[in-house]
C-alpha positions as CSV (number, residue, x, y, z in Angstrom):
1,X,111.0,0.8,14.0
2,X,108.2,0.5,16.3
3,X,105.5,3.1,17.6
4,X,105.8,3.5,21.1
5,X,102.9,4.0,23.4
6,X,100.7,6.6,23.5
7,X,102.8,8.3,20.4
8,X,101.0,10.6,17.6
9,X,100.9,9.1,14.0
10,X,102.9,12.4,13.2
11,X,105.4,12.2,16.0
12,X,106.0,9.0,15.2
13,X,106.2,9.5,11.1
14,X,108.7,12.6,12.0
15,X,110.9,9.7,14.2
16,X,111.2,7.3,11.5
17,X,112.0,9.8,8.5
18,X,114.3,11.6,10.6
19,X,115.8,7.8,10.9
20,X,116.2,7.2,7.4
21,X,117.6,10.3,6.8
22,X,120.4,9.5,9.3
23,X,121.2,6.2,7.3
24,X,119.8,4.4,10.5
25,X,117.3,2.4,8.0
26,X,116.5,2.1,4.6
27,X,113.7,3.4,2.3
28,X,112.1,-0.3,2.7
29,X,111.8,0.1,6.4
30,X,110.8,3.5,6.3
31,X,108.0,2.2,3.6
32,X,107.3,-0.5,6.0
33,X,106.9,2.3,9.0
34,X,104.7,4.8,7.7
35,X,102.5,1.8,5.4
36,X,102.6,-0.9,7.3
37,X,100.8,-4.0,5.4
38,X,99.9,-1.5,2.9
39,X,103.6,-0.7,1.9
40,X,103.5,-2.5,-1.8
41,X,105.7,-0.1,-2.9
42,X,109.7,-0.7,-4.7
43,X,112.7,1.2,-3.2
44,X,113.0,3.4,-5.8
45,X,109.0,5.1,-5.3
46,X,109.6,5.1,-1.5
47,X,113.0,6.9,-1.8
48,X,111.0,9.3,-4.0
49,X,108.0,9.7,-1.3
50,X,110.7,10.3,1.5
51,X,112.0,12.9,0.4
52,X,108.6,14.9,-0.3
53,X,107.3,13.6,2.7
54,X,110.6,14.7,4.4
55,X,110.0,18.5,2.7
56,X,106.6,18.4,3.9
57,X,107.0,17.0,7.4
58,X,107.6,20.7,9.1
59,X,104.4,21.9,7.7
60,X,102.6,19.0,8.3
61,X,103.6,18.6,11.7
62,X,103.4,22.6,12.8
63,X,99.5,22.8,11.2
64,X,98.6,19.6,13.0
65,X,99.7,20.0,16.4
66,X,97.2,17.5,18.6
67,X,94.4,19.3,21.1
68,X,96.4,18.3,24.1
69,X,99.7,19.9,23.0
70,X,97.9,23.0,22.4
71,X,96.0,23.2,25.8
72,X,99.5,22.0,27.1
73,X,100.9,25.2,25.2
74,X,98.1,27.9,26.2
75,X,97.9,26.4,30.4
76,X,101.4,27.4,30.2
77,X,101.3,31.0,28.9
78,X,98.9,31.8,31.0
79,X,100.7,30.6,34.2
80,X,103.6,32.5,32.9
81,X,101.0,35.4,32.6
82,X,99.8,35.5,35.9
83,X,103.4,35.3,37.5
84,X,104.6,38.1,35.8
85,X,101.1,40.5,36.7
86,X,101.9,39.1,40.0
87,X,105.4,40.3,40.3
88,X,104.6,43.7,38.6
89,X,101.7,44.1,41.0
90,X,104.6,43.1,43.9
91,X,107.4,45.3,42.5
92,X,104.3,48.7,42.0
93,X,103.4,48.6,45.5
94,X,107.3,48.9,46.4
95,X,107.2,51.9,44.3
96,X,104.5,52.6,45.8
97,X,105.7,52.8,49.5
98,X,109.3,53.7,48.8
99,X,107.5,57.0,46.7
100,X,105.5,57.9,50.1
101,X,108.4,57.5,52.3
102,X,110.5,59.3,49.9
103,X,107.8,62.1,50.0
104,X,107.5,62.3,53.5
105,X,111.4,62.6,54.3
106,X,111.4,65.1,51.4
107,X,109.0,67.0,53.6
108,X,110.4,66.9,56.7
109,X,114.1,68.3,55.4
110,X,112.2,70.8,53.1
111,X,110.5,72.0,56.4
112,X,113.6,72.2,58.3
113,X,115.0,74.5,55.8
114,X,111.5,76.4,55.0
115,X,111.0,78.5,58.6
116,X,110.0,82.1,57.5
117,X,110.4,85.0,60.4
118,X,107.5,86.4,60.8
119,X,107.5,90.4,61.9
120,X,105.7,90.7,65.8
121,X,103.7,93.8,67.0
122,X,103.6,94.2,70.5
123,X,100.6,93.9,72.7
124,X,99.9,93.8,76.5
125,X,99.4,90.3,77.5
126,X,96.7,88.8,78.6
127,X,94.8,89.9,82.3
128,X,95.0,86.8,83.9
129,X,92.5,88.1,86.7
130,X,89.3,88.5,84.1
131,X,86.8,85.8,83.1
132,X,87.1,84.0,80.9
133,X,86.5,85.0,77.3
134,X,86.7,83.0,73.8
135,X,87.6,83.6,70.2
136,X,87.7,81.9,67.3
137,X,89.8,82.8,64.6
138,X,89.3,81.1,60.8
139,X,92.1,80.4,58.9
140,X,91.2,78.9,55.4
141,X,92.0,79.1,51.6
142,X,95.2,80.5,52.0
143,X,96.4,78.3,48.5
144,X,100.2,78.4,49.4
145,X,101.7,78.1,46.2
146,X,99.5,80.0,44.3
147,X,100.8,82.9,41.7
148,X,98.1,85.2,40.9
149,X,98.6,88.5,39.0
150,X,95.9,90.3,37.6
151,X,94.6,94.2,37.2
152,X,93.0,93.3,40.4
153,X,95.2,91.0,42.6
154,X,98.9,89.6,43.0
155,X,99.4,87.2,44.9
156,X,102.7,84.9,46.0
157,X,104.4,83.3,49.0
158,X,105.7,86.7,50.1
159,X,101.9,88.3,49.9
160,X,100.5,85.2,51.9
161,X,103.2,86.2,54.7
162,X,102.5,89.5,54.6
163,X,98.3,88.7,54.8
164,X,98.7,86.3,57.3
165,X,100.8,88.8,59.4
166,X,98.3,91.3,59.0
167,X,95.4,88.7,59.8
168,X,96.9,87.8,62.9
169,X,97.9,91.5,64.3
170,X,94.3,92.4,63.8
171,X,92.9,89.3,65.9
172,X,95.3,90.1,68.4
173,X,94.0,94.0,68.4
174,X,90.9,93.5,68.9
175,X,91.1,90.0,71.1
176,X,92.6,92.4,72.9
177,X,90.0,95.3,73.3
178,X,87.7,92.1,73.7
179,X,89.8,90.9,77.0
180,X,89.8,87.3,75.0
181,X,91.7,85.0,77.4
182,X,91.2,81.5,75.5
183,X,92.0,81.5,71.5
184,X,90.5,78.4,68.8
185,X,92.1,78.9,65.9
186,X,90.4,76.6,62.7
187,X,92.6,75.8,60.1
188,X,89.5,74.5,57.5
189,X,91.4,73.4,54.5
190,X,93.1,74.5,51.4
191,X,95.9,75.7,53.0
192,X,97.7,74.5,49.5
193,X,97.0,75.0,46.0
194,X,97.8,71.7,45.6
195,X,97.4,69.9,42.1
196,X,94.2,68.9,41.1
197,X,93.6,71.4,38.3
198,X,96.3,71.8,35.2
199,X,95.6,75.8,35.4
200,X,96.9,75.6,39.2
201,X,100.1,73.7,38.5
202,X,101.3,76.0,35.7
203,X,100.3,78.8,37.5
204,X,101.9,77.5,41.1
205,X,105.1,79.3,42.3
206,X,105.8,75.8,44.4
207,X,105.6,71.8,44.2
208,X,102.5,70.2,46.5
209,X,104.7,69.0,49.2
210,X,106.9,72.2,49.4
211,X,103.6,74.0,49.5
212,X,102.6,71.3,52.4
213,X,106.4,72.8,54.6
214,X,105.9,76.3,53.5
215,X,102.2,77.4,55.0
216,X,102.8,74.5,58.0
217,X,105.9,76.4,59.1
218,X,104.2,79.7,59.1
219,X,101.0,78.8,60.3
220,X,103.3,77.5,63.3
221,X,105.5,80.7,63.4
222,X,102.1,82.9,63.8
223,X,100.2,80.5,66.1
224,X,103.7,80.6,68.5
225,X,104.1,84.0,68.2
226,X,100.4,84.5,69.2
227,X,101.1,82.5,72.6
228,X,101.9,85.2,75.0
229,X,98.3,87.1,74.5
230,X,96.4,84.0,75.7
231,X,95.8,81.6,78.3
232,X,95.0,78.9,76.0
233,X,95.3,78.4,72.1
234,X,93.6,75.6,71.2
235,X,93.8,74.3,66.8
236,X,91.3,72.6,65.3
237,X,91.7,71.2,61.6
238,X,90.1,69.7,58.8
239,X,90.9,69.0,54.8
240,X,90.0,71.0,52.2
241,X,90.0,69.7,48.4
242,X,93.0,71.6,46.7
243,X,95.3,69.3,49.1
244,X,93.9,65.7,47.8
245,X,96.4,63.2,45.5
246,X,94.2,62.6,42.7
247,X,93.0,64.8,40.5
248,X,90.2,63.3,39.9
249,X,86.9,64.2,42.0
250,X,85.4,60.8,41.6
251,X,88.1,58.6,42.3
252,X,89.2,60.5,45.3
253,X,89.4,59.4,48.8
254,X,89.4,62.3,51.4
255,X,91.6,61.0,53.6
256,X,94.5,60.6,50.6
257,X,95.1,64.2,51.2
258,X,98.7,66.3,52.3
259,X,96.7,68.4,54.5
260,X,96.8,65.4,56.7
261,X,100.7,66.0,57.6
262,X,99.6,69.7,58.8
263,X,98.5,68.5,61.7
264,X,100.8,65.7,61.7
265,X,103.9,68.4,61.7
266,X,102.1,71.2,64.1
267,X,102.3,68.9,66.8
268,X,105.9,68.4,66.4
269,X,106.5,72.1,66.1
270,X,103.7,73.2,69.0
271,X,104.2,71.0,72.0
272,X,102.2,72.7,74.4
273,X,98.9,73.4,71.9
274,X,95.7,71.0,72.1
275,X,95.5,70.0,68.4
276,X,92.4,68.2,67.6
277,X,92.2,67.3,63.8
278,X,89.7,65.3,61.9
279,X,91.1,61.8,61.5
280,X,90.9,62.1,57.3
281,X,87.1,64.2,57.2
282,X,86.5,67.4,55.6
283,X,84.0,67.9,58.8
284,X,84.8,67.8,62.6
285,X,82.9,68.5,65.3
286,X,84.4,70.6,68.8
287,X,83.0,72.6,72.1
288,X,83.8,76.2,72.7
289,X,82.0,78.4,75.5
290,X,79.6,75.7,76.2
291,X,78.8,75.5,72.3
292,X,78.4,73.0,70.0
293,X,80.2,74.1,66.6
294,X,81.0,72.5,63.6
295,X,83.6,73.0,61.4
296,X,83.8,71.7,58.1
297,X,85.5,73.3,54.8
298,X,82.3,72.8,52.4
299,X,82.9,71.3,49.0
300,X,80.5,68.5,50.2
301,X,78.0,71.3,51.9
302,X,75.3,73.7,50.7
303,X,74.8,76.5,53.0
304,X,71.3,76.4,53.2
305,X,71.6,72.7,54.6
306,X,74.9,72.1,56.4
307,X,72.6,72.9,59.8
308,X,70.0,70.3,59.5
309,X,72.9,67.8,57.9
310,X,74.7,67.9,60.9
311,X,72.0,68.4,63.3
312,X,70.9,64.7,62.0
313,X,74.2,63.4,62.1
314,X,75.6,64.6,65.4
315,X,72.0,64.1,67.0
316,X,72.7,67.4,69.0
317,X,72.2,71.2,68.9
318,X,74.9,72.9,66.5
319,X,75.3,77.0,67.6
320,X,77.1,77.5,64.7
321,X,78.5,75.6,61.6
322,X,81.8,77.1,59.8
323,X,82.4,77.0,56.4
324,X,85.5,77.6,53.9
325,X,85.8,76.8,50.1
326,X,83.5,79.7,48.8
327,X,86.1,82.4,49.5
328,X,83.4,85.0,50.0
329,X,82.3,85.8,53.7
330,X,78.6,85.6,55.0
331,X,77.1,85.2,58.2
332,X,73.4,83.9,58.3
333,X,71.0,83.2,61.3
334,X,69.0,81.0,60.8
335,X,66.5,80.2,64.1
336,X,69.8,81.3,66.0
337,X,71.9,78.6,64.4
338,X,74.4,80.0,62.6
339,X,76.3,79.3,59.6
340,X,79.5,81.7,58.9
341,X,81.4,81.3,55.7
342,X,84.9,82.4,55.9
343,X,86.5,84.3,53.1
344,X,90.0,83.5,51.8
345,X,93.4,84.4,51.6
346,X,94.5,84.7,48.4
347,X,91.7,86.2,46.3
348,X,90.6,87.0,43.1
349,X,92.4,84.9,40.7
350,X,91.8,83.9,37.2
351,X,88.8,81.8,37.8
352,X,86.9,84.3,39.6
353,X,87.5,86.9,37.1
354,X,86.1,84.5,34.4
355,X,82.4,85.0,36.7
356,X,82.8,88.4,37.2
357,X,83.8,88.0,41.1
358,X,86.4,90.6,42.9
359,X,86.8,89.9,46.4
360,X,89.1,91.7,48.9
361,X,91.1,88.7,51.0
362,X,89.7,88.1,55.2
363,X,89.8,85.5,57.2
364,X,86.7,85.6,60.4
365,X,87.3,86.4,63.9
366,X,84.7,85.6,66.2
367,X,84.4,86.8,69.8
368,X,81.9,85.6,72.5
369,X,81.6,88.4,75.0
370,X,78.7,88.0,76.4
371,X,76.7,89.2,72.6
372,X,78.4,87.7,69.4
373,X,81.0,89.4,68.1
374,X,82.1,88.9,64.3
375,X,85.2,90.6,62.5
376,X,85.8,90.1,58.9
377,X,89.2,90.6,59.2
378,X,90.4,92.0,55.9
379,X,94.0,91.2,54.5
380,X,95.2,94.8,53.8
């Protein structure tokens, strides 16, 4: 038997032996094959060395597999490698945007079926015939979803109704006795408890995106029901922390965050209200009264700098910067810009007892009637 072309010594030793052992030639030839001129061997001492040699040939063959086999081998595991991380990468952004869209039609039914009547005190409506006046009433830090009960506070979705109700009879009161004919209401983030802590989902009486239908449905029962006092309402949002998707600080992006489908839904729900939001920002910037405010909910802000920040940025005068995420009110003049920190809604849960802090729940009405007029309206 011959060696064919370009054939390994062992490839072609395994051919022949397996030959021989098939009866295709004899021990001679097989002597003859493996030797060549140097087969000097009887049939007897070959038949001998087959038969170790065919023992051996396995072993032989499996330690000694040629360079180019192996490359062969390895450039082929890792093509098989890369097509498979290729479909799994294909088949996790599927999952990916079938999990959104799933979330988002979970929200919209859940909000069909989460409307919430809201009790209404009666008020004269507006005097069309006066100047015009404007307010601004903060909304912020609500946490809907939150269940808080301690010596000091309990809180649930049924509280948050009832201290949103209250908030918005006492704007209406004293918009009122203001003669407030144009309304801004600022909805300045964590609106939701959201999911970013472990403490906050245990505690949580609802799921992220049922807190996401709950508080949109009722901030658009109160700002509907708040319509006939006013000549205008005008809603201004931004995005607090509590609402972002990953828990993690550092590998968040601000504008992954569920807060954004508050505005998203308010619009469907409040066709004939200017909504301005802040395209995926914790900060936006509006007019009121000729006023230059900014409103922005203050996880990435220090109070003692948010003027001068934004005075660089907007390359403007700012009257007044507005601030959320402390959940304690203050109102500070500085060179007669003004930074007002709103409180919250929920109060003093578990965390604020662990720094010694009790606060009662408000939200901040402002009132420009000719002097500046602040309420902190509380929740009770």
């Amino acid at each position: 038997m011959q060696r064919r072309d370009g054939e390994s010594y062992l490839t072609y030793i395994r051919r022949v032996t397996e030959a021989c052992s098939n009866k295709k030639i004899s021990y001679t030839e097989w002597g003859d094959s493996v030797l060549g001129t140097e087969n000097v061997y009887s049939s007897d001492n070959l038949r001998k060395a087959f038969y170790c040699v065919n023992k051996m040939l396995d072993k032989i063959v499996i330690d000694n597999i040629d360079d180019s086999a192996i490359e062969e081998l390895e450039n082929l595991k890792d093509e098989i490698y890369k097509e498979r991380c290729k479909l799994q990468d294909a088949n996790r952004e599927k999952r990916k945007n079938l999990r959104e869209e799933a979330r988002f039609e979970n929200i919209l039914e859940l909000a069909k079926d989460s409307f919430i009547d809201l009790p209404v005190r009666e008020y004269k409506p507006v005097n069309n015939s006066v100047d015009k006046k404007y307010g601004i009433l903060s909304w912020s830090d609500w946490h809907c979803g939150a269940l808080i009960d301690n010596p000091f506070n309990y809180y649930d979705i049924d509280t948050m109704v009832e201290r949103a109700t209250t908030i918005r009879d006492k704007a209406i009161k004293y918009c009122n006795l203001h003669n407030v004919t144009d309304l801004v209401i600022e909805i300045n983030g964590d609106m939701v408890d959201g999911a970013i802590h472990i403490s906050s989902r245990v505690e949580q009486e609802e799921g992220v995106i049922q807190q996401i239908a709950t508080v949109t449905n009722v901030l658009a029962k109160l700002i509907n029901s708040m319509k006939p006092y006013f000549n205008s309402i005008k809603v201004i949002t931004t995005l607090g922390n509590h609402g972002r998707l990953t828990p993690n600080k550092s590998d968040s992006i601000t504008k992954e965050n569920f807060e954004m489908l508050i505005p998203l839904w308010l619009r469907d729900k409040l066709k004939d209200v200017k909504i301005i939001d802040s395209k995926g920002l914790d900060f936006v910037h509006y007019e009121v009264d000729g006023k230059n405010i900014i409103l922005a909910h203050g996880q990435n802000d220090k109070i003692n700098k948010a003027i001068d920040d934004y005075v660089k940025m907007y390359k403007i005068d700012i009257a007044e910067v507005h601030l959320g995420h402390t959940h304690s009110y203050k109102d500070i003049n500085d060179c007669n810009s003004i930074v007002c920190v709103n409180g919250c809604l929920d109060g003093s849960d578990d965390y604020a007892l662990s720094i010694r802090k009790v606060t009662t729940p408000s939200q901040n009405l402002i009132i420009y009637d000719g002097d500046r007029c602040i309420y902190n309206l509380k929740a009770e």
